[in-house]
C-alpha positions as CSV (number, residue, x, y, z in Angstrom):
1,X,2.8,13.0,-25.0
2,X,3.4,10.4,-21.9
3,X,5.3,11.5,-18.8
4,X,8.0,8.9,-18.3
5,X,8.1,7.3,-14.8
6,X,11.6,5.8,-13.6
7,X,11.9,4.7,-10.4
8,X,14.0,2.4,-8.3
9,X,13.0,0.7,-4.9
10,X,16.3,-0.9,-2.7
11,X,15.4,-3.9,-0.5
12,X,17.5,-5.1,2.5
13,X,16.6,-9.3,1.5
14,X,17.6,-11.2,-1.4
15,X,15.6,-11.5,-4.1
16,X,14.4,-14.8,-3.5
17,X,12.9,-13.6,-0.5
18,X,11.0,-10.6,-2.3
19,X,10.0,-13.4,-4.8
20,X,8.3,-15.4,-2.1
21,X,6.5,-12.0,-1.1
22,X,5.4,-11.3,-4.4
23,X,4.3,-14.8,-4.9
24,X,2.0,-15.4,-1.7
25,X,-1.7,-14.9,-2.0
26,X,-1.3,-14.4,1.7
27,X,0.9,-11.2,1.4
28,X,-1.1,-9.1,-1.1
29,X,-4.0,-9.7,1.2
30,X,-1.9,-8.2,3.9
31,X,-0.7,-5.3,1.6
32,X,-3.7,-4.2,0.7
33,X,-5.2,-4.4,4.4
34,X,-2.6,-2.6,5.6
35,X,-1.4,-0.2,3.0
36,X,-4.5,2.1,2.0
37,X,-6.5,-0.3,3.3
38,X,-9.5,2.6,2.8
39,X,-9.0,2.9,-0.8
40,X,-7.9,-0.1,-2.0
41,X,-9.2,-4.2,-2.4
42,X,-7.6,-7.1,-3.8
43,X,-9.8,-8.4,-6.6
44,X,-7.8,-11.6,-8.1
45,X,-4.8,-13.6,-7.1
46,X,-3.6,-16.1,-10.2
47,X,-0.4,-17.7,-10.0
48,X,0.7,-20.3,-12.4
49,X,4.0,-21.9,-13.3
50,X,5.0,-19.2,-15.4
51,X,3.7,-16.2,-13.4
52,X,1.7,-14.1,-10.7
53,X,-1.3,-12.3,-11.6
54,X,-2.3,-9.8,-9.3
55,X,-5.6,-7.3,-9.8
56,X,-6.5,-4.5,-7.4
57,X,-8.9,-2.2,-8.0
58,X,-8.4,1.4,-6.3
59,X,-9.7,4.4,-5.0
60,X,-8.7,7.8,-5.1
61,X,-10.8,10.3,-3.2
62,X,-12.1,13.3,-4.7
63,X,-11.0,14.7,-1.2
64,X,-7.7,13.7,-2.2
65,X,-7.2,14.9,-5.9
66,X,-5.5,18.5,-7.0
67,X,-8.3,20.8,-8.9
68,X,-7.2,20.9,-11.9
69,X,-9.0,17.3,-12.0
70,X,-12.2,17.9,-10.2
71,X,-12.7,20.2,-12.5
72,X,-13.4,18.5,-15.8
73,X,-13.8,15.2,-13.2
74,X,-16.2,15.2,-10.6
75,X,-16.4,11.8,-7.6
76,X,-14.0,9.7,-6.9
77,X,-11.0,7.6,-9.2
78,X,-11.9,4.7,-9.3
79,X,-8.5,2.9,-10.6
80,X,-8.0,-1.5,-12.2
81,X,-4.3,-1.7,-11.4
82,X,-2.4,-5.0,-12.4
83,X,0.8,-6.1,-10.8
84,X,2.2,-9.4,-12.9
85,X,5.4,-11.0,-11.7
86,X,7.0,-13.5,-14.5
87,X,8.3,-17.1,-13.0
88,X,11.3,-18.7,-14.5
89,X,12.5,-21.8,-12.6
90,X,10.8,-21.0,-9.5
91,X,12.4,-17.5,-9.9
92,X,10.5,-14.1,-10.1
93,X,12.7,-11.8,-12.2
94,X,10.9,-9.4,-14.4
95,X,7.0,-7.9,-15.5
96,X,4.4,-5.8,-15.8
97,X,2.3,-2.9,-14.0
98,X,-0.5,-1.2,-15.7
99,X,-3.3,0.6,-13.9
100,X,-6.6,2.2,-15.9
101,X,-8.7,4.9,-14.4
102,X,-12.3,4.0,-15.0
103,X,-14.3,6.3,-17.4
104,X,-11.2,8.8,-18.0
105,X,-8.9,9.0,-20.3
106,X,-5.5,7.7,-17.9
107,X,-3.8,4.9,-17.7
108,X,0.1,3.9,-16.2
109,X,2.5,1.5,-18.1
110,X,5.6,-0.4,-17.8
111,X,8.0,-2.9,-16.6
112,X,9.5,-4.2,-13.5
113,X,12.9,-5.8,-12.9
114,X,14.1,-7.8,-9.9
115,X,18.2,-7.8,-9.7
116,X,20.3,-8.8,-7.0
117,X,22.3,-5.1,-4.9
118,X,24.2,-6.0,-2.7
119,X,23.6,-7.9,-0.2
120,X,19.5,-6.9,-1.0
121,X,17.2,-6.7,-3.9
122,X,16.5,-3.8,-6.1
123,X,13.2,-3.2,-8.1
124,X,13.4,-1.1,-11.2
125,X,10.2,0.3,-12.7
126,X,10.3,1.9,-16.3
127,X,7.3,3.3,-18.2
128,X,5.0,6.2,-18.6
129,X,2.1,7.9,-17.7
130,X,-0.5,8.8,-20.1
131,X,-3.8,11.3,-20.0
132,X,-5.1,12.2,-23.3
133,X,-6.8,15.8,-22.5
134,X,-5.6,18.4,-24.5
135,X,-3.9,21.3,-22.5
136,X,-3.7,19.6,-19.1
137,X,-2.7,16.4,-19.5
138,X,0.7,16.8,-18.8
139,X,0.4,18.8,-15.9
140,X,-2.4,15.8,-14.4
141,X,0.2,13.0,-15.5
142,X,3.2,14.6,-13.5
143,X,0.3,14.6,-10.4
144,X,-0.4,11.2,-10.9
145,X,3.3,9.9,-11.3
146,X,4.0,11.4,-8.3
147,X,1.5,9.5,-6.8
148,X,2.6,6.3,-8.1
149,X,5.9,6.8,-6.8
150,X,4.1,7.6,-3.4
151,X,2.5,4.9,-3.3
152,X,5.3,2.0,-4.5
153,X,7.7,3.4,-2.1
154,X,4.8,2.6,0.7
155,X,4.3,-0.7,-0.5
156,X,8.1,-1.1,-0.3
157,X,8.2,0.0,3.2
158,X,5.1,-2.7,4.2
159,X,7.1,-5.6,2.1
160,X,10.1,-5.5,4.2
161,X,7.9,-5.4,7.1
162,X,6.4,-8.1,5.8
163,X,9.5,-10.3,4.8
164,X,11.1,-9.4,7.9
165,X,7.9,-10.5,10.0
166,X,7.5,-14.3,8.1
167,X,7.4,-17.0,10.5
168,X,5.0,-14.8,12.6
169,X,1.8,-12.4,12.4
170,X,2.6,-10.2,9.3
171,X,3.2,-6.6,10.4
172,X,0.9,-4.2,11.3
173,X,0.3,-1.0,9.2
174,X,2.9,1.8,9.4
C-alpha cells in the first residue's frame, strides 16, 4: 500500500512570477547548481505552448540512506525525476511530478497546483509514495517522503531567492 504525500509550499510573489521561474531553462540550471548541486543534473528542458518538461536525474548517496535500505540495496540511488508544469494562456497553473529509482522497486507520484494566497503563491502537492517490498516497504516509503518533502521545501527556499534575485546574478546557494 502507497504512503500518501501532501504537502504545501507558501511563496511571497505572485504566481505569475513563480510561473516565469518554473518556465526558464535558465532557472532549473540554477536550481540544480545550487541546490544539491553534488547529487543532482539537469538532463532535459522542453517547453512548448502547452507546457514545461523538466527531467533531472538524481543521486542519493549510500552514505546518506537509513539501513534498512542498504541492506537489501547496496550503492548509490540513482533517481529520473520529472517536474511538468501545464501552460494555459501563458499561465502555469497545475501538473505533474514523478520520480523512479533505477533498478528498485520505488517510484513517487502526483500532482501540483499553483493558486494565488494572499498576496503570494501557494504550491500544493498531492500523491503517494510507493515501494513494493514486502514487510518493509512502508517503513522505506515514510523515509523517502520525508525526503521529498526535504528536499521541495529546499527548492522552495532557492526559488524565492531566485525570483527575488531577477534582473541580476541569480542567488548563490543557501
Amino acid at each position: 500500500m502507497a504512503t500518501k504525500l501532501r504537502h504545501s509550499l507558501d511563496f511571497s510573489c505572485p504566481p505569475a512570477q513563480f510561473a516565469a521561474a518554473v518556465t526558464s531553462e535558465q532557472y532549473w540550471h540554477d536550481l540544480v547548481a545550487n541546490v544539491a548541486a553534488d547529487v543532482s543534473e539537469l538532463e532535459s528542458f522542453t517547453a512548448t505552448d502547452d507546457e514545461v518538461r523538466v527531467v533531472l536525474q538524481q543521486r542519493i548517496p549510500e552514505k546518506n540512506l537509513p539501513s534498512v535500505v542498504t541492506k537489501i540495496r547496496k550503492g548509490d540511488l540513482e533517481i529520473a525525476r520529472t517536474v511538468v508544469w501545464s501552460v494555459t494562456g501563458g499561465e502555469v497553473g497545475n501538473g505533474t511530478f514523478s520520480a523512479v529509482v533505477t533498478g528498485a522497486p520505488a517510484k513517487v507520484n502526483g500532482t501540483q497546483t499553483l493558486v494565488a494566497a494572499g498576496t503570494g503563491a501557494q504550491v500544493i502537492f498531492e500523491g503517494s509514495v510507493e515501494v513494493s517490498i514486502p514487510l518493509i516497504g512502508g517503513k522505506i516509503e515514510k523515509q523517502i517522503a520525508k525526503e521529498v518533502q526535504a528536499l521541495i521545501d529546499a527548492e522552495r527556499d532557492y526559488t524565492i531567492a531566485w525570483i527575488g534575485q531577477q534582473g541580476s546574478a541569480a542567488p548563490d546557494s543557501q
